[in-house]
C-alpha positions in Angstrom: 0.0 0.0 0.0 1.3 3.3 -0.9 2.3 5.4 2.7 -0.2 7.8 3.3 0.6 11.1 3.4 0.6 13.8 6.6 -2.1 16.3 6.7 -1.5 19.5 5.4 -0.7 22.1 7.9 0.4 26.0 8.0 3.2 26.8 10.3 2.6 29.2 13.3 3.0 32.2 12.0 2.1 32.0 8.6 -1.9 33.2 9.7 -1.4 36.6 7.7 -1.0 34.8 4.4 -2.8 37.0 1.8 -2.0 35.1 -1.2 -2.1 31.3 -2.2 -1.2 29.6 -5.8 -1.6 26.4 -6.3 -0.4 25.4 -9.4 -1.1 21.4 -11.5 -2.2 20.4 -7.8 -4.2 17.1 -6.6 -5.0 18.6 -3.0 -7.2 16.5 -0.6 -10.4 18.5 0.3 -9.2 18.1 4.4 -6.2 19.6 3.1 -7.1 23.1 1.7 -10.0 22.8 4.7 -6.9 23.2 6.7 -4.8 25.5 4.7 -7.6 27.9 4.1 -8.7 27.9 7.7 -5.5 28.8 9.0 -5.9 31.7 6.6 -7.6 35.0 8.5 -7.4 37.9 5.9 -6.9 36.0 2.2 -7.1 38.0 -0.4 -6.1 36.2 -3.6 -6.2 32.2 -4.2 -5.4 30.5 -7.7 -5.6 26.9 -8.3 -4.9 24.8 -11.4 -5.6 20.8 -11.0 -3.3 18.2 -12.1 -4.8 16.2 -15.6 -4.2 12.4 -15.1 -6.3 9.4 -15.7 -5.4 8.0 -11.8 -6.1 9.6 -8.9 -5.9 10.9 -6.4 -7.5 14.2 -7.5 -8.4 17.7 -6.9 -12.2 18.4 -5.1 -15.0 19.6 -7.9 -15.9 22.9 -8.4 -18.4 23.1 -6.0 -16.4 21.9 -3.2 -13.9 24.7 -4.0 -16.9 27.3 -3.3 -17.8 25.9 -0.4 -14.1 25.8 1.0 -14.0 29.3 0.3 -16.7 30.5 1.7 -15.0 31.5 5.0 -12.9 34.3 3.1 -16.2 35.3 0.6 -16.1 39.4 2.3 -12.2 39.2 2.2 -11.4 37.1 -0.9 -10.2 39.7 -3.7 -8.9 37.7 -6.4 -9.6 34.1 -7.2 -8.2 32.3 -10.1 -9.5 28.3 -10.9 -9.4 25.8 -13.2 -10.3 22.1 -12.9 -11.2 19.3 -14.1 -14.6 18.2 -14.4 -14.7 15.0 -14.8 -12.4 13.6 -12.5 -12.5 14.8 -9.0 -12.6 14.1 -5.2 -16.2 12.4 -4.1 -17.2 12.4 -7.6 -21.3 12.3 -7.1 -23.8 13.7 -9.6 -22.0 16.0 -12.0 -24.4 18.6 -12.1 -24.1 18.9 -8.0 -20.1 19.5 -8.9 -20.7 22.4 -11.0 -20.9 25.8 -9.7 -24.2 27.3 -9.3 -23.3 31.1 -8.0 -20.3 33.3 -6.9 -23.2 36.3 -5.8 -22.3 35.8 -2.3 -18.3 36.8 -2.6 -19.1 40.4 -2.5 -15.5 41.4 -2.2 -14.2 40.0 -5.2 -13.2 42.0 -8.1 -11.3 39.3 -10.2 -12.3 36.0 -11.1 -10.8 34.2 -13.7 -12.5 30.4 -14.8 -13.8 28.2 -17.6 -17.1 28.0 -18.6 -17.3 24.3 -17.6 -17.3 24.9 -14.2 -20.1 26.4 -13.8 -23.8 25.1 -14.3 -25.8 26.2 -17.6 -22.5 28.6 -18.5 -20.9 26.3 -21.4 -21.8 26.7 -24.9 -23.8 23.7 -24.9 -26.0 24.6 -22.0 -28.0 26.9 -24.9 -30.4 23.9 -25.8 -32.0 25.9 -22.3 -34.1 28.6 -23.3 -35.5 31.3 -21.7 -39.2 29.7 -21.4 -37.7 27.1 -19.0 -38.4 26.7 -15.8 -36.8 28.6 -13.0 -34.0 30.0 -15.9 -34.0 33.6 -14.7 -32.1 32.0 -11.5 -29.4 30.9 -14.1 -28.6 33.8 -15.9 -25.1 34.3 -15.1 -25.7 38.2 -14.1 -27.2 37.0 -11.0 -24.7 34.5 -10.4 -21.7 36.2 -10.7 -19.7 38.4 -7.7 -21.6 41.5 -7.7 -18.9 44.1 -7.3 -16.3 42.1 -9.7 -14.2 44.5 -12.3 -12.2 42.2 -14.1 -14.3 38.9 -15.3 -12.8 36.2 -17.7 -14.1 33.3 -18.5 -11.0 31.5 -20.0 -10.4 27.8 -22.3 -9.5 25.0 -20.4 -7.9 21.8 -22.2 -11.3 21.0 -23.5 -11.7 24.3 -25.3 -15.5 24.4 -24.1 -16.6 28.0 -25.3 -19.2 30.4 -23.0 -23.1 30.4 -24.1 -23.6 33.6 -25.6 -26.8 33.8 -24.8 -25.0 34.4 -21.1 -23.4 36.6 -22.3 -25.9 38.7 -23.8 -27.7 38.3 -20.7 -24.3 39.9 -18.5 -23.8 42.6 -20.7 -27.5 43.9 -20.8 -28.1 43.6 -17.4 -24.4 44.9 -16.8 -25.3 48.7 -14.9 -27.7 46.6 -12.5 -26.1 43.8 -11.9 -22.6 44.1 -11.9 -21.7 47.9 -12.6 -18.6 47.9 -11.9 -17.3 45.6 -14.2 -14.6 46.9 -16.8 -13.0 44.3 -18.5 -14.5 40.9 -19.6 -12.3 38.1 -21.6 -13.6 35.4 -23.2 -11.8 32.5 -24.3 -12.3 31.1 -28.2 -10.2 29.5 -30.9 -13.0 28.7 -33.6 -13.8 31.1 -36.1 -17.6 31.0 -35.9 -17.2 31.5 -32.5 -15.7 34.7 -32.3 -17.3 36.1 -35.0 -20.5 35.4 -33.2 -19.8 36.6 -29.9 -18.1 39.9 -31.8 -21.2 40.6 -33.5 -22.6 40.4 -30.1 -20.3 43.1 -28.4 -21.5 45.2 -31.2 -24.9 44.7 -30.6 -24.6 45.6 -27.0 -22.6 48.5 -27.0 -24.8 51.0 -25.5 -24.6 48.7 -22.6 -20.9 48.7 -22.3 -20.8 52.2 -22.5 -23.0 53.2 -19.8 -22.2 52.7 -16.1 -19.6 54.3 -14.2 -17.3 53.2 -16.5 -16.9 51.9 -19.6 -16.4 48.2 -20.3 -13.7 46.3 -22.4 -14.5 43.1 -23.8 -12.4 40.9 -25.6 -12.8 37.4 -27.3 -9.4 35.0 -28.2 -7.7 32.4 -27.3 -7.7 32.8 -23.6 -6.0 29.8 -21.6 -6.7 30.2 -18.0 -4.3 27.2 -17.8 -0.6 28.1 -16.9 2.1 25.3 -17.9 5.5 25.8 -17.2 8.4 24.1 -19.8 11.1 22.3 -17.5 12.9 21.2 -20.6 14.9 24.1 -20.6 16.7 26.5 -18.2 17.4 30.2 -18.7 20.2 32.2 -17.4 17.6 34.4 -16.0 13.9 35.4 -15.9 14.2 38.0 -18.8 14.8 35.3 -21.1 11.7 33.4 -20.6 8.6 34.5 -22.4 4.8 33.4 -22.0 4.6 31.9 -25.6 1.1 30.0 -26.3 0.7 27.9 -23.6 3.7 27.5 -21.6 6.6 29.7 -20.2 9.6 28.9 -22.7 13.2 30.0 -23.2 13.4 30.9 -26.6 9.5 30.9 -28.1 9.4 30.5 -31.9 6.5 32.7 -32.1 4.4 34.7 -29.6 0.8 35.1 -29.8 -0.4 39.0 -30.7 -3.5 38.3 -28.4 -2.7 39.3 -24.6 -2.9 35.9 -22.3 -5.6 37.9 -19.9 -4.7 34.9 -17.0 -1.3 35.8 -17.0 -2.2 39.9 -17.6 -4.2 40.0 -14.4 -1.4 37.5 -12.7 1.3 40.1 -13.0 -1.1 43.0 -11.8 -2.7 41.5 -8.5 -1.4 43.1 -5.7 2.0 41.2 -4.0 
């Protein structure tokens, strides 16, 4: 049997932490209970889970929302990306999805994948509006109300955001979430982007009123962050985001700003 490993525990004196990354993790559920409670005043928490086809793996979505709930009036930043289909306690999928992010009312960055969430993914569109209970899914209700800086990012699956969603966030954009300025979302197919630029322009009088105007933004946006081991630099100017990995010497780097590593370099250290 393969030794079991010690719980994860913060040192004395480690209780002001402020800011966690986690990155191609597999953390128990007990364990980032523990981590997180010894945490008083976090502000900013990023985790990226490790892609195998064996466990042990990371908790589900939901459990991550539920974990953080203790830091949901402190929490300013929070950065996730995991897998879906294999997780901790795996139970009904659509239990592992996240349903709503209204009640962290200090956040003003989230970064994710449309997979995560419940009725956010392309595919969830088959839903229409005559259904059932659907006004408690639109995604401006679901959302952190005061966030500024939202981006809903490609995981490894490339699973794209319903633009009906969309439509729905940006029209209700001054009452919902007004102060929201920049939005990113994440697509590689042509069709895609076309559509969800013809929908920007559609809704521009929305993103133009409020307090302030909104920037939105469709590309290839990984919220994944891979770092190349195969090769070693001399120092950290060298090495250059290039599609997605850090690398020594990229043969080409993509025009289109990587918003998840933009926003990494501005939160607050």
């Amino acid at each position: 049997m393969p030794q079991e490993l010690p719980p994860l525990a913060l040192l004395s004196g480690t209780r002001a932490l402020e800011r966690i990354e986690l990155e191609n993790c597999c953390l128990r559920a007990s364990d980032l209970r523990s981590l997180l409670q010894g945490c008083r005043g976090l502000k900013s928490f990023l985790y990226t889970s490790r892609r195998c086809e064996v466990g042990p793996w990371s908790p589900s979505p939901a459990k991550f929302v539920e974990l953080l709930r203790p830091h949901e009036t402190t929490l300013h930043a929070l950065i996730l990306d995991l897998d879906v289909h294999r997780y901790q306690d795996k139970t009904d999928d659509r239990l592992a999805l996240i349903q709503s992010l209204a009640h962290m009312t200090a956040l003003k960055v989230l970064v994710t994948v449309p997979e995560m969430w419940h009725y956010v993914a392309v595919e969830d569109d088959v839903v229409t509006n005559d259904s059932v209970g659907w006004e408690e899914r639109h995604l401006s209700v679901r959302v952190p109300p005061n966030v500024q800086t939202l981006v809903f990012g490609l995981s490894e699956a490339e699973k794209t955001t319903s633009p009906s969603q969309l439509s729905n966030l940006l029209s209700m954009r001054t009452v919902m979430v007004p102060d929201l300025t920049t939005l990113s979302i994440g697509g590689i197919e042509p069709v895609y982007v076309e559509e969800v630029k013809r929908l920007y322009l559609d809704l521009e009088p929305f993103m133009c009123t409020g307090p302030q105007e909104l920037h939105a933004e469709v590309g290839p946006t990984y919220v994944r962050s891979v770092f190349d081991t195969g090769q070693c630099p001399h120092n950290w100017t060298e090495v250059k985001w290039a599609e997605q990995m850090y690398v020594a010497a990229p043969s080409e780097i993509c025009l289109f700003a990587r918003a998840y590593e933009r926003i990494r370099r501005e939160l607050p250290r």
